[in-house]
C-alpha positions, 0 to 999 in steps of 0.5 A, spaced: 538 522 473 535 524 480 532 518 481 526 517 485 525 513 492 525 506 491 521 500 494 519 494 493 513 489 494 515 483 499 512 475 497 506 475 499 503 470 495 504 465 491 507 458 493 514 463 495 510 466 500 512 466 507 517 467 513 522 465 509 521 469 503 519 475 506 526 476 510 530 475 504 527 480 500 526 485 506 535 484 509 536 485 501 532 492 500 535 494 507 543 492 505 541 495 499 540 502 501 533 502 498 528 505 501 521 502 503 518 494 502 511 493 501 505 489 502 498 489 499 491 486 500 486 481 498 481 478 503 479 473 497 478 472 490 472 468 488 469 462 484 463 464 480 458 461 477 459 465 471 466 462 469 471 467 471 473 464 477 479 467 480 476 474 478 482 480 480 482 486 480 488 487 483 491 482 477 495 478 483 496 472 480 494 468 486 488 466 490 491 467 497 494 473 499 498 473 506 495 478 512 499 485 510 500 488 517 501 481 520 508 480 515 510 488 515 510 485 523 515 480 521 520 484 517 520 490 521 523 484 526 528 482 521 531 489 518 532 496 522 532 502 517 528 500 512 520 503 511 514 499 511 508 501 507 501 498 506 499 499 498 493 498 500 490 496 506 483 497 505 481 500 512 473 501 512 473 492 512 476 494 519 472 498 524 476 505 525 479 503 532 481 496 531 485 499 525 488 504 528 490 501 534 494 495 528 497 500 525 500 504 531 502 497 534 506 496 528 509 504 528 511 502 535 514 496 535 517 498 528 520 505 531 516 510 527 517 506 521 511 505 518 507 509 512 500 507 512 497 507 504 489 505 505 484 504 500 476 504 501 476 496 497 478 498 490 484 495 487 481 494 479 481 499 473 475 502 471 474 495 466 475 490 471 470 495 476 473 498 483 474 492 488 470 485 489 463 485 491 465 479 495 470 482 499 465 487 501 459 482 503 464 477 506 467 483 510 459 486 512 460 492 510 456 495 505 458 498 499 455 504 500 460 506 505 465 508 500 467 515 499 464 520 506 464 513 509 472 512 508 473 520 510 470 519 517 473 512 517 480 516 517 478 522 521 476 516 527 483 513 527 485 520 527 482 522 532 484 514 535 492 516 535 491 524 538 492 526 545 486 522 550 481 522 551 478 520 545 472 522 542 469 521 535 461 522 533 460 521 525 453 519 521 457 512 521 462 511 526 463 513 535 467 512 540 466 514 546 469 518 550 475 513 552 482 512 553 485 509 548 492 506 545 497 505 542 499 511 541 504 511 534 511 512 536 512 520 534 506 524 533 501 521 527 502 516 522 503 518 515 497 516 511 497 516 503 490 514 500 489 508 494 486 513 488 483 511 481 479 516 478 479 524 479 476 525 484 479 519 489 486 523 487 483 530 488 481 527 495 488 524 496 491 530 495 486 534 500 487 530 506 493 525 507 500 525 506 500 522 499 497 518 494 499 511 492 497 510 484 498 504 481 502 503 474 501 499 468 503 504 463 507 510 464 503 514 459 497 513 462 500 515 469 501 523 466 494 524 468 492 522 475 499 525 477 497 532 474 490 531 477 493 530 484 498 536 483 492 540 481 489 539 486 494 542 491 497 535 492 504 536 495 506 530 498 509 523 496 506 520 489 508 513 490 507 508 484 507 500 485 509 498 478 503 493 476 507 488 471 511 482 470 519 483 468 519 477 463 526 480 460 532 483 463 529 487 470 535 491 471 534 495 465 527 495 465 528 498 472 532 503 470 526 505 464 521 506 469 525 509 474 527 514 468 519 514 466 517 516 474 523 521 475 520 526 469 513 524 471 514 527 478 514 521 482 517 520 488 517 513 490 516 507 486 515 500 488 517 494 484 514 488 485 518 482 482 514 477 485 508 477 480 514 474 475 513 468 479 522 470 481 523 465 487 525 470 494 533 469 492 532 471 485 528 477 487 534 478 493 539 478 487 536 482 483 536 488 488 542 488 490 544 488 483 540 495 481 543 498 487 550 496 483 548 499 477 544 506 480 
């Protein structure tokens, strides 16, 4: 079968979390010839008073989820080939120019290495709602600045890794006319958009390079996939794998990939840390499905 781009999730959570595991996933994923590693966000989970303490939108099973350009850092120290994705980060918690400059500094230190997936603070389904009103409030930023504000928030970073001087003017973000850098090591960043519903993927396919759509059910994934190809879509579909590996991983491995080559996606991401499997296991685990492709 072709078989799509394969990429996986580093430990970023959970009592595995840290250096370590981080290393010995990423050396693994690049011995093994895969493609990409991969991180996600989440500022915080909340205690509420209505009982759902530890409400996730993200179905992470841990409160505390390491800082994801911080780690990708780490691993881009540690490996040479490999790409490293964020999916997602959620850029309007960040000004444009402060996140900008971040993820230039890590393209370059990585040496271009980097593909951007970013997110306007959702990550849940529309059961469990598109993000946490916490992480807003705790980010001082409002809600309302979704959507067009998320557009110009992307448009401001473009304009941040163009030639200078650099000048943006928009309704809710301005920069002055100004020198400023890291430029990234080639001309841009690639940036892929976080997308749930209709109209996100629509908007992935119009402004960035691809779209990242998390998948719990391969049958439910038909839809957005033929959204974003509708909608002129021509870049990357990228797909982090929303569940746990509680049998034989390889050969659920090898269904899914299966499942993405005749859905059209292009990269899948696995995450064998939601299965509670130490780094090593999750080491062991890639280097015996680069055996069995």
């Amino acid at each position: 079968m072709s078989v799509p781009r394969i990429g996986f999730g580093l430990p970023t959570f959970g009592p595995d979390a840290g250096p370590e595991g981080v290393v010995t996933v990423a050396a693994a994923v690049e011995e093994a010839g895969f493609h990409s590693v991969s991180v996600t966000e989440r500022l915080l989970l909340p205690t509420r008073s209505d009982g759902a303490n530890g409400a996730n939108g993200a179905g992470l099973p841990a409160p505390h989820v390491w800082e994801p350009l911080e780690v990708l850092t780490w691993a881009a120290a540690h490996t040479l080939r490999v790409r490293l994705l964020t999916a997602v980060v959620n850029a309007i918690f960040q000004p444009p120019i402060v996140l900008a400059r971040r993820l230039a500094t890590l393209d370059r230190l990585s040496r271009g290495r980097l593909d951007a997936g970013l997110g306007q603070g959702g990550g849940g389904t529309p059961e469990t709602g598109f993000g946490l009103a916490e992480e807003f409030e705790a980010a001082g930023v409002p809600r309302g600045r979704r959507g067009a504000g998320f557009v110009e928030h992307i448009a401001a970073m473009r304009a941040c890794w163009g030639p200078d001087p650099v000048e943006f003017a928009g309704e809710r973000y301005r920069i002055p006319a100004s020198l400023v850098g890291p430029k990234p090591w080639g001309e841009r960043v690639p940036v892929l958009l976080g997308a749930l519903t209709r109209p996100t993927v629509e908007r992935a396919a119009r402004l960035a390079d691809g779209v990242i759509l998390v998948v719990d059910d391969w049958a439910r994934a038909r839809e957005p996939i033929r959204w974003y190809r509708d909608a002129g879509g021509t870049g990357s579909v990228v797909t982090p794998l929303a569940r746990d590996y509680p049998g034989s991983f390889i050969d659920a491995a090898l269904s899914d990939l299966e499942w993405a080559a005749a859905e059209g996606v292009d990269e899948v991401h696995f995450a064998l840390g939601r299965s509670g499997l130490h780094p090593e296991r999750q080491a062991d685990l890639v280097l015996t499905l680069a055996e069995r492709l």
